[in-house]
C-alpha positions as CSV (number, residue, x, y, z in Angstrom):
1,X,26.0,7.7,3.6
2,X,25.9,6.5,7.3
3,X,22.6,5.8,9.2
4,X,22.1,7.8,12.2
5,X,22.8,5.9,15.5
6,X,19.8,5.5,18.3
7,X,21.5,6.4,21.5
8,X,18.3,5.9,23.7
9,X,14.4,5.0,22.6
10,X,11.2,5.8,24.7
11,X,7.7,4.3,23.4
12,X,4.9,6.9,23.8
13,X,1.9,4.5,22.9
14,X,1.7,1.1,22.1
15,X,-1.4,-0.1,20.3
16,X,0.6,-2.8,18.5
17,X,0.3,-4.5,15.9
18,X,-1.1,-1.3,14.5
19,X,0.7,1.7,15.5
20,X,3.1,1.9,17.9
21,X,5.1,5.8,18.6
22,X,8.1,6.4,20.2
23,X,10.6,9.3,21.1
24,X,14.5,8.6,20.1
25,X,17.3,10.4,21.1
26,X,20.0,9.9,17.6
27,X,23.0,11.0,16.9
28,X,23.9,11.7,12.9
29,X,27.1,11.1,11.0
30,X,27.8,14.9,12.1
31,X,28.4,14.2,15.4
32,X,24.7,16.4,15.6
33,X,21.9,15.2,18.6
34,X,18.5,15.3,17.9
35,X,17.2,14.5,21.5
36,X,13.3,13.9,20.5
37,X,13.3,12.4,16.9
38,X,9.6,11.0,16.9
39,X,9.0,7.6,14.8
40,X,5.7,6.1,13.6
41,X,5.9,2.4,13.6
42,X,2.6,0.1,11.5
43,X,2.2,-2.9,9.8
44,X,3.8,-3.6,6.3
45,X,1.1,-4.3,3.5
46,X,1.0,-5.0,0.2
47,X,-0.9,-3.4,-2.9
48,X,-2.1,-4.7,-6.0
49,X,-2.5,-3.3,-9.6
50,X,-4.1,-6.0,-11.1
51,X,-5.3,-6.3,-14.8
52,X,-7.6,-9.2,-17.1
53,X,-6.9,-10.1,-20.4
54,X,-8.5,-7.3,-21.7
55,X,-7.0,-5.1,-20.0
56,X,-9.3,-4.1,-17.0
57,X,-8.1,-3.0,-13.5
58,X,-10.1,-3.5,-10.6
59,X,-10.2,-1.1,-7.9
60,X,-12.2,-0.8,-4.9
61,X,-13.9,2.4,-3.7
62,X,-14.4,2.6,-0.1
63,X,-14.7,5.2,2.8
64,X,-11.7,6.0,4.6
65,X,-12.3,7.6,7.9
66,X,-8.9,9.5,8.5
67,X,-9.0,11.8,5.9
68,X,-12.9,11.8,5.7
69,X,-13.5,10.7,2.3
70,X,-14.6,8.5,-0.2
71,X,-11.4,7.2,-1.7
72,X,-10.7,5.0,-5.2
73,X,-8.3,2.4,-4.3
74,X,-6.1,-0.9,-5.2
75,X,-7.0,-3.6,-3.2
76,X,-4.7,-3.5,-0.6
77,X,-4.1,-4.4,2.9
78,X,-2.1,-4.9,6.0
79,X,0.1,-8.6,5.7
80,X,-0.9,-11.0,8.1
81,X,1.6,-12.4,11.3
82,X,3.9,-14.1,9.1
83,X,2.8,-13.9,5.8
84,X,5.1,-12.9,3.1
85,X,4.5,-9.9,0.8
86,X,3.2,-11.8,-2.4
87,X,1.0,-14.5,0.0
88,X,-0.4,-11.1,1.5
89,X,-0.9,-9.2,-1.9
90,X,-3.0,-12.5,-3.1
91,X,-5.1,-13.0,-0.4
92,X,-6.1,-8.9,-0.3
93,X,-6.5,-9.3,-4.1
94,X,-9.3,-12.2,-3.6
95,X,-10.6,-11.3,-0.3
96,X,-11.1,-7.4,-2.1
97,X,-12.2,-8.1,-5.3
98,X,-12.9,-11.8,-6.1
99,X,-10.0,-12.0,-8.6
100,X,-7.1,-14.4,-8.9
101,X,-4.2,-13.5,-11.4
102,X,-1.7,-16.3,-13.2
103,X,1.3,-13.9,-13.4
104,X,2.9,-11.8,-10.4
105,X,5.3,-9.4,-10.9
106,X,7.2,-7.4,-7.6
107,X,7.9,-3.5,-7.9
108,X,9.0,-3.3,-4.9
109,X,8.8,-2.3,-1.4
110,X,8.1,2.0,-1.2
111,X,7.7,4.1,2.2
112,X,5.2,6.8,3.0
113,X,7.3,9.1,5.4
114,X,11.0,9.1,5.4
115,X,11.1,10.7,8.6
116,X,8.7,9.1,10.5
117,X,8.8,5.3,9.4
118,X,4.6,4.5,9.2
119,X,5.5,1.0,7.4
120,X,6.2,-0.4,3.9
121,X,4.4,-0.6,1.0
122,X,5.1,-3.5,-1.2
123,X,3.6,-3.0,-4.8
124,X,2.7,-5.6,-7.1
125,X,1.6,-5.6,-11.0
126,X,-0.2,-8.6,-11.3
127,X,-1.5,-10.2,-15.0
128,X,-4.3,-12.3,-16.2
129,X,-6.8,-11.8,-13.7
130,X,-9.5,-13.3,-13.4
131,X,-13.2,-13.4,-11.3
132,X,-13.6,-16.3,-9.4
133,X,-15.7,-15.6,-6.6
134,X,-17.4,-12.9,-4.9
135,X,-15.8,-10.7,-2.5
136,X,-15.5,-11.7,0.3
137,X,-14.6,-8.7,2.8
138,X,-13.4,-7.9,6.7
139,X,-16.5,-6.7,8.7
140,X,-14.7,-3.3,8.8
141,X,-14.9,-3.2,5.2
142,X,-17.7,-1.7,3.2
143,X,-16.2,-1.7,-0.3
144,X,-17.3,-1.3,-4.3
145,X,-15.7,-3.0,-6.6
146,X,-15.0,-1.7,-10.0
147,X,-13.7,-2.5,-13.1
148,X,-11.8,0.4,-15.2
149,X,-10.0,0.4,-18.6
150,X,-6.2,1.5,-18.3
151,X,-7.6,4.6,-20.2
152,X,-10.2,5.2,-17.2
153,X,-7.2,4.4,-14.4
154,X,-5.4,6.9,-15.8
155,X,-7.8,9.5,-16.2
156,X,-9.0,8.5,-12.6
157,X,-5.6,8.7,-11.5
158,X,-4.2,12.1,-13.8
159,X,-7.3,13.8,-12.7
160,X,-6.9,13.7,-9.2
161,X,-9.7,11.0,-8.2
162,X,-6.7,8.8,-6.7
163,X,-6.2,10.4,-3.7
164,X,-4.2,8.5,-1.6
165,X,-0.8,9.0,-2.5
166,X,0.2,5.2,-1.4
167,X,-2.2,4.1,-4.4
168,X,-1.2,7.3,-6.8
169,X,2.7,6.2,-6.5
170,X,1.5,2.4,-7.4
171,X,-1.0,3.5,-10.0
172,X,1.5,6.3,-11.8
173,X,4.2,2.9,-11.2
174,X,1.9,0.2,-12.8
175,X,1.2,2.2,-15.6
176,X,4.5,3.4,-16.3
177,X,5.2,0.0,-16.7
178,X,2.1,-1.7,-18.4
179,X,2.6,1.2,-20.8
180,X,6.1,1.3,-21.1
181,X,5.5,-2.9,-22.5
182,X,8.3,-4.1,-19.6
């Protein structure tokens, strides 16, 4: 399969680093033209499914203003200038949560919209966490942490309490994989 080709690019709003819009004309393998193919360029970020030695996960749960809701989440965030996904995953983990883990493992790095671009996710299941401090959030972020059994994230998560479909792909991901014994 080919990529399609950008024959010209026009940027409709700038408000980098965090979301930047622009208009491309492309052309596809086909010889087809789509003259105003609109792309949604944001920050990558990492995401965290994070578990202790007896087998807790902690999640946050925190408002989020787009869709208007109170939303239960990984601890996740945008990666800073520079910073690598795992660094980035780490640092969101502590910063979110308190916790430090002893054993990383990468799942990988998973899109939102295929046709519009609006970053990366990069998912990490991360073992033998541990509290070692308070968290220690942005002033943007008004958060509650909290501490479910993999029974409880998967009820949360099967019963539609995990909204956000960036955290609902990691969760179902995690699980699959805690679960599965891999």
């Amino acid at each position: 399969m080919k990529a399609w080709e950008t024959l010209s690019s026009r940027v409709l709003l700038d408000c980098s680093p965090w979301l930047r819009v622009s208009s491309e004309h492309v052309r596809l393998p086909n010889d087809v033209q789509i003259a105003d193919f609109y792309r949604i360029d944001m920050p990558e970020w990492s995401q965290v499914f994070a578990i202790t030695d007896d087998g807790r996960v902690p999640m946050v749960e925190h408002y989020k203003h787009g869709p208007g809701v109170v939303s239960l989440e990984l601890p996740a965030g945008y990666l800073e200038a520079d910073e690598d996904t795992e660094t980035g995953a780490r640092r969101e983990l502590l910063e979110e949560t308190g916790f430090e883990a002893s054993s990383w493992r990468y799942l990988g790095r998973y899109f939102l919209d295929g046709n519009r671009g609006c970053g990366g996710s990069h998912l990490f299941v991360a073992r033998g966490a541990v509290q070692v401090s308070e968290p220690r959030c942005e002033e943007s972020e008004i958060l509650t942490l909290r501490l479910l059994t993999l029974d409880e994230v998967r009820a949360a998560w099967i019963g539609g309490q995990i909204r956000n479909i960036a955290t609902a792909a990691a969760v179902g991901l995690a699980l699959a994989l805690v679960e599965g014994g891999l």
